[in-house]
N, CA, C and O atoms as CSV, one atom per row, in Angstrom:
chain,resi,resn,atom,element,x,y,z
A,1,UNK,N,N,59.113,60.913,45.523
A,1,UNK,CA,C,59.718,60.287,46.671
A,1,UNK,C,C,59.765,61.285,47.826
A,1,UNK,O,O,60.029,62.449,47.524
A,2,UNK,N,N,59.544,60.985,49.112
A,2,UNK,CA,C,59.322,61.640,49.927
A,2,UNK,C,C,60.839,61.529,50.519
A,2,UNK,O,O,61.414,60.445,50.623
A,3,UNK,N,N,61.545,63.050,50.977
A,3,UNK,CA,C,62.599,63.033,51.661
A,3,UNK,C,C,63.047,62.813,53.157
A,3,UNK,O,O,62.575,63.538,54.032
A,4,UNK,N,N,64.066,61.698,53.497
A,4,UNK,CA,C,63.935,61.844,55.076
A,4,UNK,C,C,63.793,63.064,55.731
A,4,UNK,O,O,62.714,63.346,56.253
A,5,UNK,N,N,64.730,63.814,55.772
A,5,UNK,CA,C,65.131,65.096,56.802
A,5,UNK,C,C,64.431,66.346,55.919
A,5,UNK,O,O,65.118,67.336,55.664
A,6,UNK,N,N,62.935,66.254,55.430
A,6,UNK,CA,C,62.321,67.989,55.073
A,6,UNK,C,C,62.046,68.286,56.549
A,6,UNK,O,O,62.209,67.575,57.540
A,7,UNK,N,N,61.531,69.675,56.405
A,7,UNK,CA,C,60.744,70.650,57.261
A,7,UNK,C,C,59.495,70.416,57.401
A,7,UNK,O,O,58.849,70.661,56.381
A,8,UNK,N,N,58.569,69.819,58.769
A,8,UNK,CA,C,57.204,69.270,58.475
A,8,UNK,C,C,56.753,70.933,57.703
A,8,UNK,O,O,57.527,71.657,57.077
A,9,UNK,N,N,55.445,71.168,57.965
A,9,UNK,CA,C,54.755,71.862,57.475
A,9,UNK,C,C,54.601,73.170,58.594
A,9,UNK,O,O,54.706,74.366,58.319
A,10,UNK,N,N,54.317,72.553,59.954
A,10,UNK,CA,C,54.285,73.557,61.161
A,10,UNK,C,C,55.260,74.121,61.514
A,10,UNK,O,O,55.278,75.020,62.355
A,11,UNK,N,N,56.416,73.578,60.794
A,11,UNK,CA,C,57.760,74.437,61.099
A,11,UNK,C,C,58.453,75.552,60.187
A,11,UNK,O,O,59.497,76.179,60.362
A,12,UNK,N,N,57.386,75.587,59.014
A,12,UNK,CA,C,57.938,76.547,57.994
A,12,UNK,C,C,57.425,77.906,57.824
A,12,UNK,O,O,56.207,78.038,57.706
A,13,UNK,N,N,58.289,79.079,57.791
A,13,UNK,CA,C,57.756,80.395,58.014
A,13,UNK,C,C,57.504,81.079,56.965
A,13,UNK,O,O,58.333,81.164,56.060
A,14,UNK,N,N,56.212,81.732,56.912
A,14,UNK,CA,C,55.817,82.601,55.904
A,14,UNK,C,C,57.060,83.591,55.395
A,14,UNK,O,O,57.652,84.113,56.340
A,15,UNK,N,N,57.575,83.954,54.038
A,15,UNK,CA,C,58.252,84.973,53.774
A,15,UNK,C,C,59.244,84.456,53.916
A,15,UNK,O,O,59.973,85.258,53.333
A,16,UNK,N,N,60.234,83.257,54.454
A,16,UNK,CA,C,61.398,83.217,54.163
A,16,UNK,C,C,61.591,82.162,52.977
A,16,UNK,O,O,60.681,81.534,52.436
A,17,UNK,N,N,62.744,82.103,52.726
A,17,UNK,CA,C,63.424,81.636,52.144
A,17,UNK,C,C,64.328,79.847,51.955
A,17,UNK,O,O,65.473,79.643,52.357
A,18,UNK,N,N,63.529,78.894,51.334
A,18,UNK,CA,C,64.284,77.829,51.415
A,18,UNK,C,C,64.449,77.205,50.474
A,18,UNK,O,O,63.922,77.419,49.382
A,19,UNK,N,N,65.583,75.896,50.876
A,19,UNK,CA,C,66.218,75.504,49.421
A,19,UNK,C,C,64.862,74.515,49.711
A,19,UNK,O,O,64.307,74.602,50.807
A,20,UNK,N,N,64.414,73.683,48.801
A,20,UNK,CA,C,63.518,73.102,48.389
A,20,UNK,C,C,63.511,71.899,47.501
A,20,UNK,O,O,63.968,72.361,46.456
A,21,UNK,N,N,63.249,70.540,47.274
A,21,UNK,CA,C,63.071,69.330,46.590
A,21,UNK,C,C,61.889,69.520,45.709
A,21,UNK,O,O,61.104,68.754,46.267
A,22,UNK,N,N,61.136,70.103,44.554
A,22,UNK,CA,C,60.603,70.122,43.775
A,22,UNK,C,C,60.607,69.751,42.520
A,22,UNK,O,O,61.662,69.440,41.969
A,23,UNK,N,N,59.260,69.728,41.796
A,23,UNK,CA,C,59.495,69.306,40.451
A,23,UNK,C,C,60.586,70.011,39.529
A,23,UNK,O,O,61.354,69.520,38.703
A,24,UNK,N,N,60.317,71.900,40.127
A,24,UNK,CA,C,60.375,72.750,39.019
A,24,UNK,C,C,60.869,74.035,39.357
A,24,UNK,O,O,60.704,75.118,38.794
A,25,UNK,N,N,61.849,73.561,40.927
A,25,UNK,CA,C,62.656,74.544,41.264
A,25,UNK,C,C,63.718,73.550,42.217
A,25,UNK,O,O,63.887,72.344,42.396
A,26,UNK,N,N,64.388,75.002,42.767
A,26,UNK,CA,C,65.017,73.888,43.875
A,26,UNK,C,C,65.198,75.189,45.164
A,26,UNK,O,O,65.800,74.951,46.211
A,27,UNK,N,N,64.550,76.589,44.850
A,27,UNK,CA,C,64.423,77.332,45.853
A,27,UNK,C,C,62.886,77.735,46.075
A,27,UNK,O,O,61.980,77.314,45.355
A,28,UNK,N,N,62.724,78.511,47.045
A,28,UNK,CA,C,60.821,78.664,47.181
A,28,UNK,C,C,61.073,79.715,48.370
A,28,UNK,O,O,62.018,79.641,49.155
A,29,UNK,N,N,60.084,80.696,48.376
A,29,UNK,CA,C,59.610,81.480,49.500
A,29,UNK,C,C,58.295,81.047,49.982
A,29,UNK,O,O,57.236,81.219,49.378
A,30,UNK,N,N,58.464,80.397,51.265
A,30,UNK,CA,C,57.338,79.824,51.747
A,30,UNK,C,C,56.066,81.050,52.178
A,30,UNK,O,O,56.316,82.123,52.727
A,31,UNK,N,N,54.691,80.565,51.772
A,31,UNK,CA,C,53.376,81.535,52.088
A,31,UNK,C,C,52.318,80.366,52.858
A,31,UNK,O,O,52.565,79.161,52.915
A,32,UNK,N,N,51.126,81.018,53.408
A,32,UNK,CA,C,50.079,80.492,53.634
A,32,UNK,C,C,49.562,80.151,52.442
A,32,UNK,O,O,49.823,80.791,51.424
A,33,UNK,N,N,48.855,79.211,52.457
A,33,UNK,CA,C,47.727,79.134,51.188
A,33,UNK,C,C,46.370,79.511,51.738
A,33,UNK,O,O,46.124,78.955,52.808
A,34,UNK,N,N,45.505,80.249,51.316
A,34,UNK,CA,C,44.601,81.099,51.956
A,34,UNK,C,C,43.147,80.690,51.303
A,34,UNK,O,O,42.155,81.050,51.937
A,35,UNK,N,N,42.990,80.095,50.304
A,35,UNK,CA,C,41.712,79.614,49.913
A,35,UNK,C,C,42.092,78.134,48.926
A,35,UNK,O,O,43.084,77.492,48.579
A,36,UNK,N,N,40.571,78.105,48.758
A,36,UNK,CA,C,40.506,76.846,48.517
A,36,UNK,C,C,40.853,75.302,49.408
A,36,UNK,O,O,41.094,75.371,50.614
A,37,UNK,N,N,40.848,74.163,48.802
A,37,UNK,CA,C,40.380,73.318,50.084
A,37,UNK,C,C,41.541,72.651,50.573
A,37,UNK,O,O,41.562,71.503,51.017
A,38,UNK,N,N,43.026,73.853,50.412
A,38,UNK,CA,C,44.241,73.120,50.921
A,38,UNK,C,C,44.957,74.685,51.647
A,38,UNK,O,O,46.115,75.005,51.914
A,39,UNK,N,N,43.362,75.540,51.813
A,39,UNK,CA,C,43.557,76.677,52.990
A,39,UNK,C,C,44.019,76.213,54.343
A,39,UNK,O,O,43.498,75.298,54.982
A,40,UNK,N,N,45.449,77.216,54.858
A,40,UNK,CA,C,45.621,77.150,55.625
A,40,UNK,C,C,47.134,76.107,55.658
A,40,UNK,O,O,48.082,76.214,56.435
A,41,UNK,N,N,46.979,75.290,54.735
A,41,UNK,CA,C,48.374,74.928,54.260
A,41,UNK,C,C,49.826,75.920,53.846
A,41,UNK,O,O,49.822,77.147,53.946
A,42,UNK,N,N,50.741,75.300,53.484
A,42,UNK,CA,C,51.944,75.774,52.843
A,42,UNK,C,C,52.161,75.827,51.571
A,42,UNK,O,O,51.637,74.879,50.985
A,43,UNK,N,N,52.819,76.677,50.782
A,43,UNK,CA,C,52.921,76.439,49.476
A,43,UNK,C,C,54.513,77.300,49.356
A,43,UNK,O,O,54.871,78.041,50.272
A,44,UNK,N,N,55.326,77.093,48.184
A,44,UNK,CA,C,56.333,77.874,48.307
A,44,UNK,C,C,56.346,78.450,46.693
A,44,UNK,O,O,56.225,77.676,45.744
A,45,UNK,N,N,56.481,79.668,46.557
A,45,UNK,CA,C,56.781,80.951,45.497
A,45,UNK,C,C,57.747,80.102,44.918
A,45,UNK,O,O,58.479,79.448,45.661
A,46,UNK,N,N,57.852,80.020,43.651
A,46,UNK,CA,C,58.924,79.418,43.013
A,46,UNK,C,C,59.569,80.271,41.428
A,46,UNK,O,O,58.798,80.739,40.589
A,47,UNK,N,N,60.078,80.287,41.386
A,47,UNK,CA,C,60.645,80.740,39.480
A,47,UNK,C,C,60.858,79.162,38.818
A,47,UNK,O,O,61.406,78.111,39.153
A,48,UNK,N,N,59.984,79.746,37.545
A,48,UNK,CA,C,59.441,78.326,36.893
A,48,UNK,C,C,59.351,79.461,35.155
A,48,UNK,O,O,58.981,80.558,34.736
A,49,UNK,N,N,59.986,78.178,34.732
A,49,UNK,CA,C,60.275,78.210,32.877
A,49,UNK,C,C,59.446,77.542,32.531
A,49,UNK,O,O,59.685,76.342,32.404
A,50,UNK,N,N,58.243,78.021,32.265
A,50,UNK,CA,C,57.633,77.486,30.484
A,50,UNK,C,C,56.914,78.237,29.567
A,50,UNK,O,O,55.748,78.632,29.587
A,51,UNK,N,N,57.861,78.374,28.714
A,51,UNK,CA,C,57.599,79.231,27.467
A,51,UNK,C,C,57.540,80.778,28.063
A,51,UNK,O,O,56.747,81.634,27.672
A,52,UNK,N,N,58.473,80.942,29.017
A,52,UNK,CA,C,59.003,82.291,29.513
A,52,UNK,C,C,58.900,81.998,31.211
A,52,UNK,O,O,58.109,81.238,31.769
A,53,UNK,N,N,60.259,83.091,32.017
A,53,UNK,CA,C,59.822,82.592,33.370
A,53,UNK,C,C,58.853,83.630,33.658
A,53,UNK,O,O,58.605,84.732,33.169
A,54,UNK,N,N,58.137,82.567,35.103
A,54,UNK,CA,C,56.743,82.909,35.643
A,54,UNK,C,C,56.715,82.338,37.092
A,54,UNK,O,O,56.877,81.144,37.348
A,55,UNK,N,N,56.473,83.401,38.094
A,55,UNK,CA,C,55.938,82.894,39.614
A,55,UNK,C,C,55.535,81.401,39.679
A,55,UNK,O,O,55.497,81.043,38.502
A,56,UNK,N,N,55.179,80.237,40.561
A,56,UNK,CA,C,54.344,79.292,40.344
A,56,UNK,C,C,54.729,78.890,41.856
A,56,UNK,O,O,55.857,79.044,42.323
A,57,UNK,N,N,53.398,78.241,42.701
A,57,UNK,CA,C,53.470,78.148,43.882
A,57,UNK,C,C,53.590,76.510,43.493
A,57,UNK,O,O,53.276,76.091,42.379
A,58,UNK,N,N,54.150,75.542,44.711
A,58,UNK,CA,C,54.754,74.168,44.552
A,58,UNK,C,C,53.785,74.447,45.761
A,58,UNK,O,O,53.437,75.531,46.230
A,59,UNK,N,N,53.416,73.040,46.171
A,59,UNK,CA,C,52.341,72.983,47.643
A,59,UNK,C,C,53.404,72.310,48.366
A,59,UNK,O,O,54.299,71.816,47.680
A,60,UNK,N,N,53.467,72.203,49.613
A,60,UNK,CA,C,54.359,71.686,50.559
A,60,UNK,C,C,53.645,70.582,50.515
A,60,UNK,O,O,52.419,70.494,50.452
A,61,UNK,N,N,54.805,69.338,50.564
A,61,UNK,CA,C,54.676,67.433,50.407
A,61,UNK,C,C,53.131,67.263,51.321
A,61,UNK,O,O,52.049,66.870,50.887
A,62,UNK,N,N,53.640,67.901,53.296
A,62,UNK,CA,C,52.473,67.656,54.205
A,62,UNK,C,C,51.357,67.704,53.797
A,62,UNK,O,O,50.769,66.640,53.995
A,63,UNK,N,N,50.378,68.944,52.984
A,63,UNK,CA,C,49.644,69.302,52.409
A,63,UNK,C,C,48.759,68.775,51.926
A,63,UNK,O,O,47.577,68.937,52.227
A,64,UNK,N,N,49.371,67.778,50.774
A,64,UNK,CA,C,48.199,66.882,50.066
A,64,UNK,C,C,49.454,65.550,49.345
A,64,UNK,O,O,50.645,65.674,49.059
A,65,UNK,N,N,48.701,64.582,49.269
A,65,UNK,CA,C,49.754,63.484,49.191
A,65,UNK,C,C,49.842,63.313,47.636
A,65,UNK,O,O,50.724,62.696,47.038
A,66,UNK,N,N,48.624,64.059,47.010
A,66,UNK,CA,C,48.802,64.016,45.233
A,66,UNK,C,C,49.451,65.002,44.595
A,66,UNK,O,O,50.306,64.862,43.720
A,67,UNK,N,N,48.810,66.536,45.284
A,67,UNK,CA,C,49.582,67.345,44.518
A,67,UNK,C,C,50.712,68.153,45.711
A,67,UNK,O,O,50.584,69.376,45.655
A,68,UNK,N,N,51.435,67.828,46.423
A,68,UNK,CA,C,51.982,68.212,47.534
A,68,UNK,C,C,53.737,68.263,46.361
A,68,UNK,O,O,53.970,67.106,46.011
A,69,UNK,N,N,54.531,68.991,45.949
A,69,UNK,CA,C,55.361,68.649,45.456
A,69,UNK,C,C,56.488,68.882,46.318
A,69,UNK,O,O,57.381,68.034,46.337
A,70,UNK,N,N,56.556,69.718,46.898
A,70,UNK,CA,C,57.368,70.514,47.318
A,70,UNK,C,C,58.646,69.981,48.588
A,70,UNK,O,O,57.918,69.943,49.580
A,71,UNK,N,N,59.452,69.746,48.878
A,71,UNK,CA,C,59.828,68.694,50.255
A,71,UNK,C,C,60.634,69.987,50.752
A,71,UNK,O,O,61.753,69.726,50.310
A,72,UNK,N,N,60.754,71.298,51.443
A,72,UNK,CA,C,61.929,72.376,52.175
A,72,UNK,C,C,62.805,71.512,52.856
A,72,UNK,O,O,62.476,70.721,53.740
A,73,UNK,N,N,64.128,71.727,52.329
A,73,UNK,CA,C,65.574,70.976,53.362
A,73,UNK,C,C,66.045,71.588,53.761
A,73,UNK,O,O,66.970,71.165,54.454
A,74,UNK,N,N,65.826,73.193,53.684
A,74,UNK,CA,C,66.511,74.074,54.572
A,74,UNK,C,C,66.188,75.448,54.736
A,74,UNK,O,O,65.908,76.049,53.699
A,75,UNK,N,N,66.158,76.215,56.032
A,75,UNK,CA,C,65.798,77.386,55.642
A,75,UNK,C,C,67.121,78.190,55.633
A,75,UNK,O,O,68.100,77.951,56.339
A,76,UNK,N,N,66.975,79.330,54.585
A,76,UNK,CA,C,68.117,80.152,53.895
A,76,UNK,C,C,67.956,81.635,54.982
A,76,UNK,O,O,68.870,81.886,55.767
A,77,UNK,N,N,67.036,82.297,54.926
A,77,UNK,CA,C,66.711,83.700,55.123
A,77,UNK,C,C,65.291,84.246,55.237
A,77,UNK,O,O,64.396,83.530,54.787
A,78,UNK,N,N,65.022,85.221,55.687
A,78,UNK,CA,C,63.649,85.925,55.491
A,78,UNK,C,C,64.017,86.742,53.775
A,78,UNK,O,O,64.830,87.653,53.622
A,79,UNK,N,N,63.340,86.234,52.884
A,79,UNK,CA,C,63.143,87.521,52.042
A,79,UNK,C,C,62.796,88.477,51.830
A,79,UNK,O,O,61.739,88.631,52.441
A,80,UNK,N,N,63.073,89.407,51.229
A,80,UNK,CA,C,62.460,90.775,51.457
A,80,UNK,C,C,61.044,90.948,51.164
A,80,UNK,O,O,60.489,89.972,50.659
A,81,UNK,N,N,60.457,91.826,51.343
A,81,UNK,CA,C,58.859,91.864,51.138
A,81,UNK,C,C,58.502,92.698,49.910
A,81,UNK,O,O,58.741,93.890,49.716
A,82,UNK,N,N,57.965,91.940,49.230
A,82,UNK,CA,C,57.420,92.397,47.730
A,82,UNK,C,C,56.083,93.017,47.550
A,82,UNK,O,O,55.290,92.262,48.112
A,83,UNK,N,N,55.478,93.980,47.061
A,83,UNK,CA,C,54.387,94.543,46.709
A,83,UNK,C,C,53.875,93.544,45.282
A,83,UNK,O,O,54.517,93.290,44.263
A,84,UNK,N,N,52.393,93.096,45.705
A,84,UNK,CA,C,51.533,92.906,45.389
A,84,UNK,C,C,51.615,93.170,43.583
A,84,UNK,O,O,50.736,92.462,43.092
A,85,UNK,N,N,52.279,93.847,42.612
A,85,UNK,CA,C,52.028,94.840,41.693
A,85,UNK,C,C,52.921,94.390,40.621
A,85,UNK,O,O,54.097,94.353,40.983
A,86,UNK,N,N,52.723,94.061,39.496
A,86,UNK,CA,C,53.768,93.943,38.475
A,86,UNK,C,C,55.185,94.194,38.734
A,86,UNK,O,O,55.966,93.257,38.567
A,87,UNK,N,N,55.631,95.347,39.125
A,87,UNK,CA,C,56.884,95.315,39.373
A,87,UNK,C,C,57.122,94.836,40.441
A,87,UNK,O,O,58.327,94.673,40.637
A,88,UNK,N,N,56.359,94.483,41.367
A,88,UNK,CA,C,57.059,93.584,42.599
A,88,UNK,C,C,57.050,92.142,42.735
A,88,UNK,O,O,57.477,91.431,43.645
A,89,UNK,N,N,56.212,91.725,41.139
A,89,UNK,CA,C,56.639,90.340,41.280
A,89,UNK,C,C,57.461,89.992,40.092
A,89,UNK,O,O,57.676,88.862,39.654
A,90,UNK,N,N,57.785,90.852,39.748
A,90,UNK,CA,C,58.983,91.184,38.452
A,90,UNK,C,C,60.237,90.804,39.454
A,90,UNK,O,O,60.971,89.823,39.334
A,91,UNK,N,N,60.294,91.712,40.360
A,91,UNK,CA,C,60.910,91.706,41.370
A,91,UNK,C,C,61.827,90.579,42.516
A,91,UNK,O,O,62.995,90.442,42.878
A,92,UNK,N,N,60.428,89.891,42.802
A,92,UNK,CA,C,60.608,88.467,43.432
A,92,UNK,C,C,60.940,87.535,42.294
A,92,UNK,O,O,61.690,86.636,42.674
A,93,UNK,N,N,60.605,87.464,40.974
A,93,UNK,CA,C,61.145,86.486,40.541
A,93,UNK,C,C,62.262,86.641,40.312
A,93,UNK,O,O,62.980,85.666,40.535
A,94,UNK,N,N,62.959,87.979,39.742
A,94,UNK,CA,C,64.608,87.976,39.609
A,94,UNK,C,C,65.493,87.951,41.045
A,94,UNK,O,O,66.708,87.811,40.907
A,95,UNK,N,N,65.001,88.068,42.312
A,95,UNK,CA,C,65.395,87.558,43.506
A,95,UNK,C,C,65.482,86.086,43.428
A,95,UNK,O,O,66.517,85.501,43.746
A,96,UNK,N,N,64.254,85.371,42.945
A,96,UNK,CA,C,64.466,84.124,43.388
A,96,UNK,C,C,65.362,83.481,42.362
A,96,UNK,O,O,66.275,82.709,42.656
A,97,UNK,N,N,65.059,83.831,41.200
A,97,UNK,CA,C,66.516,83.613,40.431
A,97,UNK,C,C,68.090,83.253,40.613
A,97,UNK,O,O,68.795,82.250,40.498
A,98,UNK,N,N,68.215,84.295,40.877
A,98,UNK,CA,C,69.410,84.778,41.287
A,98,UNK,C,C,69.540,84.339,42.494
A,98,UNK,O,O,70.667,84.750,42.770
A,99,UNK,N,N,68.868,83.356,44.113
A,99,UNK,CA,C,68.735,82.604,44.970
A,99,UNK,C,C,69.139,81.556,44.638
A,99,UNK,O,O,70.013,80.947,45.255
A,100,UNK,N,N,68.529,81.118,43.516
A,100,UNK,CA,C,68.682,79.814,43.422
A,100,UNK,C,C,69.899,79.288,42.225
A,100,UNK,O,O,70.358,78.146,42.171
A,101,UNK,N,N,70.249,80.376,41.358
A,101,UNK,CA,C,71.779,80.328,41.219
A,101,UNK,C,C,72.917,80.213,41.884
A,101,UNK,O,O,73.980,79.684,41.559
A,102,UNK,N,N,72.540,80.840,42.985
A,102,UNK,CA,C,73.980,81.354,44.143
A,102,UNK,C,C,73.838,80.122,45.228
A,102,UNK,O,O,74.791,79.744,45.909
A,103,UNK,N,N,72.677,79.617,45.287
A,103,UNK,CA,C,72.220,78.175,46.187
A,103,UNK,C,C,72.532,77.152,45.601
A,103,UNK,O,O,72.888,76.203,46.299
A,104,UNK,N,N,72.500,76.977,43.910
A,104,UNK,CA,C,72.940,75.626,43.658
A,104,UNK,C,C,73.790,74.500,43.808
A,104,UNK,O,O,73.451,73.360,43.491
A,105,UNK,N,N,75.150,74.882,44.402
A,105,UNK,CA,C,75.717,73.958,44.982
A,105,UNK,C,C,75.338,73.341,46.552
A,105,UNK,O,O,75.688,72.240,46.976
A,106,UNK,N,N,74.801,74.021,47.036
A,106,UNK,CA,C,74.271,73.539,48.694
A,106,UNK,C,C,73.321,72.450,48.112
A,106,UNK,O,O,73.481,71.251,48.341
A,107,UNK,N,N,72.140,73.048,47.206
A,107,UNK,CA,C,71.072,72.476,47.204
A,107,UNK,C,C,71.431,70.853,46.356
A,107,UNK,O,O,70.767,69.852,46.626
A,108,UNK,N,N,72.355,70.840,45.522
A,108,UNK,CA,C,72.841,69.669,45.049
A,108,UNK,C,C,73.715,68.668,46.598
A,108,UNK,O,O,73.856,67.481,46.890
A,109,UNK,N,N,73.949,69.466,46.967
A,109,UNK,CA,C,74.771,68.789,48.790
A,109,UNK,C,C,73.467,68.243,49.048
A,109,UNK,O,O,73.248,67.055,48.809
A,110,UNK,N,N,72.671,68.925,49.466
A,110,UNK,CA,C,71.388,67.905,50.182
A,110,UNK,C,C,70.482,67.274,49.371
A,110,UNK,O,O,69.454,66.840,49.892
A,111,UNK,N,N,70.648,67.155,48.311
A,111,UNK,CA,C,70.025,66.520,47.467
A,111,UNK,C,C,70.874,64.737,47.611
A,111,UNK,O,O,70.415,63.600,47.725
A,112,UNK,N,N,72.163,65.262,47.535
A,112,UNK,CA,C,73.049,64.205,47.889
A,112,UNK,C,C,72.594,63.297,49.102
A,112,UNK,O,O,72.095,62.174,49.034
A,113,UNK,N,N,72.889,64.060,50.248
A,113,UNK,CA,C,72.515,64.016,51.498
A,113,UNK,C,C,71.239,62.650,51.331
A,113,UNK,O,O,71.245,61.434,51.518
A,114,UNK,N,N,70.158,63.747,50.847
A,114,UNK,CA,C,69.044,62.656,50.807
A,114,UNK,C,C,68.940,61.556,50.164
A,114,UNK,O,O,68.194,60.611,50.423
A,115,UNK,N,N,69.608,61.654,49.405
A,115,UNK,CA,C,69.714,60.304,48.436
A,115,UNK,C,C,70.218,58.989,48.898
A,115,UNK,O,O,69.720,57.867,48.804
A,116,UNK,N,N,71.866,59.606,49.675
A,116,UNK,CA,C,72.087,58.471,50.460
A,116,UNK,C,C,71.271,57.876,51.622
A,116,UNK,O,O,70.863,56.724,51.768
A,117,UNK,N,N,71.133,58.992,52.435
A,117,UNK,CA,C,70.301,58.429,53.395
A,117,UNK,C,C,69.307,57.415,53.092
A,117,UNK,O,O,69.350,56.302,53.616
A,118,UNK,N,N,68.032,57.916,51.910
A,118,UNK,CA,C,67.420,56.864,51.247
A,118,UNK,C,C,67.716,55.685,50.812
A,118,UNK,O,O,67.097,54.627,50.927
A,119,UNK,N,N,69.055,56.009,50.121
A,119,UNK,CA,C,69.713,54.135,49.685
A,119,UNK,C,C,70.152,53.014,51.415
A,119,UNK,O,O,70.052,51.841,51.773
A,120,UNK,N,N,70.662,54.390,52.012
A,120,UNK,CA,C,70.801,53.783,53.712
A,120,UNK,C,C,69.306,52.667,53.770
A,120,UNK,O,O,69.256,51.443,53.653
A,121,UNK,N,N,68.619,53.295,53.912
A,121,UNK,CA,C,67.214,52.634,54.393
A,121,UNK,C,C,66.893,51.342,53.643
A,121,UNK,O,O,66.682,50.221,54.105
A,122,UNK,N,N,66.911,51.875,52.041
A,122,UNK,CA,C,66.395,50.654,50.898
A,122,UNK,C,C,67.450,49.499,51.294
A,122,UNK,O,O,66.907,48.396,51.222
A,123,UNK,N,N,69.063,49.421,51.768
A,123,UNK,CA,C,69.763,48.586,52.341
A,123,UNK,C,C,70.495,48.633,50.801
A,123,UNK,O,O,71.027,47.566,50.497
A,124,UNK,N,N,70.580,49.557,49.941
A,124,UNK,CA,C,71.535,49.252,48.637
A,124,UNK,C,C,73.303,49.939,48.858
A,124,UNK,O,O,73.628,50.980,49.430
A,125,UNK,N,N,73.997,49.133,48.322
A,125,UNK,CA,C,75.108,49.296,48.399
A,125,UNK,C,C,75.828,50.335,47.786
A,125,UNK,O,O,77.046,50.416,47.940
């Protein structure tokens, strides 16, 4: 389901920080996507559990209408800048962790947020 009030795509900044509507997070550090044929798009850094946690980029909704998961409802911060290198994405994931622990009640607020708004529209009571 697509959310009323995300962040289009031209408005989201490399390196920071937002709460996020995804499959398989609910925070993301937004990047360019730099190859392949959804170059030049958005994607957001995520911490993702399966069968141990692991980095995993979500594509921003604008992006692509199949695999686009991602909807940003807010931006949080610039994150800090991580090296390229095992320990720096050791790094970013226990940041984003620990983001999206300390975010979980906001991000359940606009989750709210959107929901009603959506039932607003569908006309349900």
């Amino acid at each position: 389901m697509r959310w009323n009030k995300t962040i289009p795509v031209d408005q989201c900044k490399d390196g920071y920080l937002y709460i996020i509507h995804a499959r398989n997070a609910s925070v993301g550090i937004c990047k360019t996507i730099t190859q392949g044929p959804m170059s030049g798009g958005k994607s957001f850094t995520i911490p993702r559990y399966k069968f141990g946690w692991y980095l995993f980029d979500e594509i921003h909704w604008d992006c692509d209408n199949h695999y686009g998961t991602a909807c940003p409802l807010e931006e949080i911060e610039k994150a800090p800048d991580f090296e390229d290198t095992t320990e720096g994405r050791a790094a970013k994931l226990q940041y984003l962790m620990k983001r999206e622990k300390e975010l979980e009640a906001r991000s359940e607020e606009l989750d709210e947020e959107q929901f009603n708004l959506n039932k607003d529209e569908r006309g349900d009571s």
